[in-house]
N, C-alpha and C positions, 0 to 999 in steps of 0.2 A: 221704160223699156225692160229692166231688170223686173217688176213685176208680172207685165205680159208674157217676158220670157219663159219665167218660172213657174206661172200657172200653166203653160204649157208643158212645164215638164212636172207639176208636179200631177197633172191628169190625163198623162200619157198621149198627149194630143201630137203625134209624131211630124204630122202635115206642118204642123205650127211651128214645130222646132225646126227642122228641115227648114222652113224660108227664114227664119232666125239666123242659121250658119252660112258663113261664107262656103264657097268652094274650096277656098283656099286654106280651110279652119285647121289650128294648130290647138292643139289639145295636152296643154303640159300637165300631167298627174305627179306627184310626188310619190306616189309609191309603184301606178301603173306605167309610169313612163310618158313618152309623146306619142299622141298618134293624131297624123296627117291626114286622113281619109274621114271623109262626112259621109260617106255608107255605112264605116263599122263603127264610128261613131254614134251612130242610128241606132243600128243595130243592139252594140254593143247597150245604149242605157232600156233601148227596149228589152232586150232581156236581164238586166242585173235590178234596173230602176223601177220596172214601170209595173204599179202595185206594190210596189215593197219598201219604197224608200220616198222622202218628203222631203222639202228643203224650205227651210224658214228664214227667213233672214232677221237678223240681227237689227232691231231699229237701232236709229241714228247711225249705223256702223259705218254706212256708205259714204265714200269720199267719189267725187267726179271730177275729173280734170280733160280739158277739153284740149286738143292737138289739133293744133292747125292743117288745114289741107288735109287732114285724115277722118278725125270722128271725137273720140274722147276712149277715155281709159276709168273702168269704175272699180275700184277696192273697195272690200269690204268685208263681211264677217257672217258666216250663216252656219246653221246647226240643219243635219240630216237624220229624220227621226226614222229608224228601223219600225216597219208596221209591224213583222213576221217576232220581233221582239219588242214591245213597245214599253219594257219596263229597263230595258237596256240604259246607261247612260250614255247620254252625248256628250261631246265636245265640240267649243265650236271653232271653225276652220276660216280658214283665211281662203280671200278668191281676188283674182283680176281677171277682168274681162274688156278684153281691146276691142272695141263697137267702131264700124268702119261708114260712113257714112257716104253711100251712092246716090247722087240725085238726090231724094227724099226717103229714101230706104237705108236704115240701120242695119249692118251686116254685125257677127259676131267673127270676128275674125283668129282673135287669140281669147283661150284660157287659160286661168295658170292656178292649179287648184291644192289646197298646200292643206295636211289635215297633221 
């Protein structure tokens, strides 16, 4: 899931992201704050992310812990590579992502993104 997700966001595939997020999606930034709304959440990485910024993840970083009657919760470690500066240094950030599971469909419900 965390791959499908991400190659959506790392090729701007918005359609894709969009059935990814809950309705309900809770988006904790550590520097931008929470924001509750999957419009400007859209929005928001189609215009700051999309062409400009890459997201890699961290092999072996990922830990998955599975929550009963809900879905699972995934931590883990991924670096963001700036295209517009590509000699820039990364560092890499810590994430959770609360995956909610409906029927047979993975929602993302929370994330919690810590740089």
């Amino acid at each position: 899931m965390d791959k499908a997700f991400f190659d959506a966001y790392n090729s701007c595939d918005m359609k894709t992201q969009a059935a990814f997020y809950s309705d309900e999606i809770e988006f904790f930034h550590d520097k931008a704050g929470l924001l509750k709304d999957k419009a400007t959440l859209l929005a928001t990485t189609e215009k700051n992310i999309c062409n400009k910024v890459t997201r890699h993840l961290i092999p072996n970083s990922i830990e998955v812990y599975p929550i009963a009657d809900y879905g699972a919760i995934e931590i883990g470690y991924h670096w963001f590579f700036n295209k517009q500066e590509p000699d820039e240094p990364t560092k890499a950030s810590k994430f959770m992502i609360f995956w909610k599971k409906e029927n047979d469909t993975w929602k993302v419900t929370k994330v919690v993104s810590l740089h």
